[in-house]
C-alpha positions as CSV (number, residue, x, y, z in Angstrom):
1,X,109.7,126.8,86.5
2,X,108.1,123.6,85.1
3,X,110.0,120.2,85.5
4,X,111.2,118.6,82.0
5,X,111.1,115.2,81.1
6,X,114.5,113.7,81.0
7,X,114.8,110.3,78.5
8,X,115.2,107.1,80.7
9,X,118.8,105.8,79.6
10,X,119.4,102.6,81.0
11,X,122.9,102.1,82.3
12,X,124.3,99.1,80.2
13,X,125.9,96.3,81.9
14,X,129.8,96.0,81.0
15,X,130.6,92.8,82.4
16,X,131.9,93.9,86.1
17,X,129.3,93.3,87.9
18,X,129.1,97.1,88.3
19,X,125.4,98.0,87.5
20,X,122.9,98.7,89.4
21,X,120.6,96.3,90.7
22,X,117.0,96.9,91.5
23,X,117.5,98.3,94.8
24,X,116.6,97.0,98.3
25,X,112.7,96.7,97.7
26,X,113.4,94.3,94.7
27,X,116.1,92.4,96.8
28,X,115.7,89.1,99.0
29,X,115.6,91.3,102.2
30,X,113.0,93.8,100.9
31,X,110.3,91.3,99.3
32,X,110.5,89.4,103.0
33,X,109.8,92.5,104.5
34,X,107.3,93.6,102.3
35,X,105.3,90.2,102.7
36,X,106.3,90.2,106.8
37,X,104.2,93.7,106.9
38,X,101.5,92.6,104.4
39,X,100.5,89.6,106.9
40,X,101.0,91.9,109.9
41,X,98.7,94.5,108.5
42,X,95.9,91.6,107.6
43,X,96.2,90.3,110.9
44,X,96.1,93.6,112.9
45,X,93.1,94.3,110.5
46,X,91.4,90.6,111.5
47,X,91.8,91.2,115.1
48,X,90.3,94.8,115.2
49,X,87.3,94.2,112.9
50,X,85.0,95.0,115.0
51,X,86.7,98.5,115.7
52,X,87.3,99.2,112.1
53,X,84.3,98.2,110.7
54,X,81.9,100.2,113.7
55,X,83.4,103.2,114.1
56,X,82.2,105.0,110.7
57,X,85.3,106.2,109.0
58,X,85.1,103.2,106.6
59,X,82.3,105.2,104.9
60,X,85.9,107.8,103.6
61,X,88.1,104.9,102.7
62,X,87.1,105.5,98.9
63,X,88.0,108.9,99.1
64,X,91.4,108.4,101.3
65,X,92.1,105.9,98.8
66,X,91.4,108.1,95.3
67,X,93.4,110.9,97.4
68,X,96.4,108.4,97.8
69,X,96.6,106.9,94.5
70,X,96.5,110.3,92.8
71,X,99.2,111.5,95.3
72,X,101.5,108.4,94.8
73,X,100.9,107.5,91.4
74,X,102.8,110.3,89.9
75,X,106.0,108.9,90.4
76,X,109.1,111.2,88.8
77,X,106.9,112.9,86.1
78,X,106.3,115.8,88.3
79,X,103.3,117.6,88.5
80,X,100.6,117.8,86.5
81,X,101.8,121.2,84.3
82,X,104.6,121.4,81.7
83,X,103.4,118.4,79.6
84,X,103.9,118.9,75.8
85,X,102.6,117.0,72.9
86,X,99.5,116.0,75.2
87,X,96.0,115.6,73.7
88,X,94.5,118.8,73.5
89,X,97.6,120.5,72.8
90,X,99.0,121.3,69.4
């Protein structure tokens, strides 16, 4: 029922030019896109200001923010049952 932790093992490099890379965010294309979006998103934020700052939902940002993190921040680990060899458990 509970997801197990599987050991990260690497795949080792033989020499052909075979092993992975890191993947499209960590490529030419995906770091230009990644800044293209960052500088869009500050200057749609720059030009609406005045909405965003006077229409009151900036007072749940922290909470929208805690929310995310938590939601996004667990990555592959699964859930937060089915840990062993935690602190607290022995």
């Amino acid at each position: 029922m509970f997801m197990t932790e599987q050991p990260y093992t690497p795949v080792p490099d033989d020499g052909s030019g075979n092993a992975p890379k890191g993947g499209f965010w960590r490529s030419r294309s995906g770091l230009s896109l990644i800044v293209a979006l960052a500088l869009g998103g500050l200057l749609l934020g720059y030009e609406h200001r005045v909405h965003i700052l006077g229409s009151g939902w900036l007072i749940y940002l922290p909470l929208l923010i805690c929310v995310g993190m938590h939601f996004f921040m667990h990555g592959d680990r699964g859930g937060h049952g089915g840990r062993k060899g935690g602190s607290g458990q022995r």
